[in-house]
C-alpha positions in Angstrom: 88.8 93.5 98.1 85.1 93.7 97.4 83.1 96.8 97.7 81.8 95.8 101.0 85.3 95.4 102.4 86.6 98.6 101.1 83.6 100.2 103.0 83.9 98.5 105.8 87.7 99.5 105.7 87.2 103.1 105.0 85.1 103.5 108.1 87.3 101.6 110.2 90.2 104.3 108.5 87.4 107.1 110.0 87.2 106.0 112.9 91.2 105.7 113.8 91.4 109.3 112.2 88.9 110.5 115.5 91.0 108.7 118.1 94.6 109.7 116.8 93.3 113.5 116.5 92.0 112.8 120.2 95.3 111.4 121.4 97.3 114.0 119.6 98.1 117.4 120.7 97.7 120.0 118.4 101.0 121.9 117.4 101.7 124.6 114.6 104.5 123.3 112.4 103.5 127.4 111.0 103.2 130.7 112.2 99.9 131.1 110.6 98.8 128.0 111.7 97.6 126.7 108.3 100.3 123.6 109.2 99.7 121.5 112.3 99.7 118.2 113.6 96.4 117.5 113.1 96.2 118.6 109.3 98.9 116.6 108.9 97.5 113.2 110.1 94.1 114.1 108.3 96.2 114.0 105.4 97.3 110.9 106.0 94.4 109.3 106.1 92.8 110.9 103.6 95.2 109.5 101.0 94.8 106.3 102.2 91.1 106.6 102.0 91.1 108.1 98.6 93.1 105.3 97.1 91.1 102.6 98.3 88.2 103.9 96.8 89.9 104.7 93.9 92.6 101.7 93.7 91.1 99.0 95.9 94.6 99.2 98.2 95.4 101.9 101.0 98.7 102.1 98.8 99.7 101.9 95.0 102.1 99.2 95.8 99.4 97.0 97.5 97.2 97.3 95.0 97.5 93.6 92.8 97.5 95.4 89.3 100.4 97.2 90.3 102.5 94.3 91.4 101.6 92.2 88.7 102.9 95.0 86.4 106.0 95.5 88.1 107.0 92.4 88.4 106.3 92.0 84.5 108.2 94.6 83.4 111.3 94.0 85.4 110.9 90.4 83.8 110.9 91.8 80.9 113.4 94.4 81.0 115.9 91.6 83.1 114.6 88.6 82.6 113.9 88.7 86.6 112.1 89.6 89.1 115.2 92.4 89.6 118.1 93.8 87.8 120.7 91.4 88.7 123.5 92.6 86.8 122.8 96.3 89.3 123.0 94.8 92.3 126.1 92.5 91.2 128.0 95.5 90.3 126.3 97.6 93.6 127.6 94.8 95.9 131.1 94.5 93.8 131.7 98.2 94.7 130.5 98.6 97.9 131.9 95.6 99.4 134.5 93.9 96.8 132.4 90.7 97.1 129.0 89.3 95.8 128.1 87.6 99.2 130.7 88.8 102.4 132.1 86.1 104.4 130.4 82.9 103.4 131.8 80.8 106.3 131.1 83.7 108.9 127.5 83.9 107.5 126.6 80.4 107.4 127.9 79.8 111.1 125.5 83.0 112.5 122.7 81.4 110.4 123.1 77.9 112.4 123.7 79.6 115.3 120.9 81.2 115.5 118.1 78.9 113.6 119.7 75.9 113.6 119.8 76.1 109.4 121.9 77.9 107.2 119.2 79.5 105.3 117.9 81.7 108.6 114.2 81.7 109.8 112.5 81.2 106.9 108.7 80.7 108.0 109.8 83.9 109.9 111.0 85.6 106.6 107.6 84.5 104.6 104.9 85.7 107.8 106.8 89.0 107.5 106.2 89.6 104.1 102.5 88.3 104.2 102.1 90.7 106.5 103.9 94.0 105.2 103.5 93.8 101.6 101.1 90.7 101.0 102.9 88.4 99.3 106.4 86.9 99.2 108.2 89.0 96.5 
């Protein structure tokens, strides 16, 4: 994001603040009143509005940096993208398989999308959208 879209952003951010502190009724989560609903959502925003202008990203895991370092470590430290070996032995525990009922699994996945892989442009879009790419 450049400069100009970080500003633009953080105004944007401002200007949501307003509305959701109009919308919301204020309510002491305190007796003293130091705690309420709207300090909350302030705080909220604030964070988010702190880290883009000092990260670039409303969150540390949007921010590109971040990612990139993640995902190079864990290549590192695995040799994937994840530690596969974990979730091997996770899935071995919890459910005695790797993968549950192949045959049941594939037959949902045609019944449904018509392919045994599921929606998949459905599967990318979604993680454009959340996390902004498709890791």
């Amino acid at each position: 994001m450049t400069q100009e879209d970080i500003n633009k952003r953080i105004q944007e951010l401002e200007i949501e603040l307003e509305q959701v502190l109009q919308n919301t009724p204020l309510i002491n989560k305190t007796a003293n009143g130091r705690i309420n609903t709207h300090s909350i959502i302030r705080g909220q925003y604030k964070r988010r509005i702190n880290n883009l202008k000092k990260f670039g990203a409303e969150h540390g895991k949007l921010n590109q940096s971040t990612i990139d370092k993640r995902l190079a470590t864990m290549q590192e430290k695995y040799g994937a993208h994840t530690n596969i070996d974990k979730v091997k032995q996770t899935k071995l525990e919890k459910y005695g398989h790797m993968f549950g009922d192949k045959d049941q699994i594939r037959q949902t996945k045609i019944e449904r999308y018509g392919n045994a892989m599921g929606d998949i442009n459905k599967l990318i879009a979604t993680k454009l959208q959340k996390y902004g790419h498709i890791y």
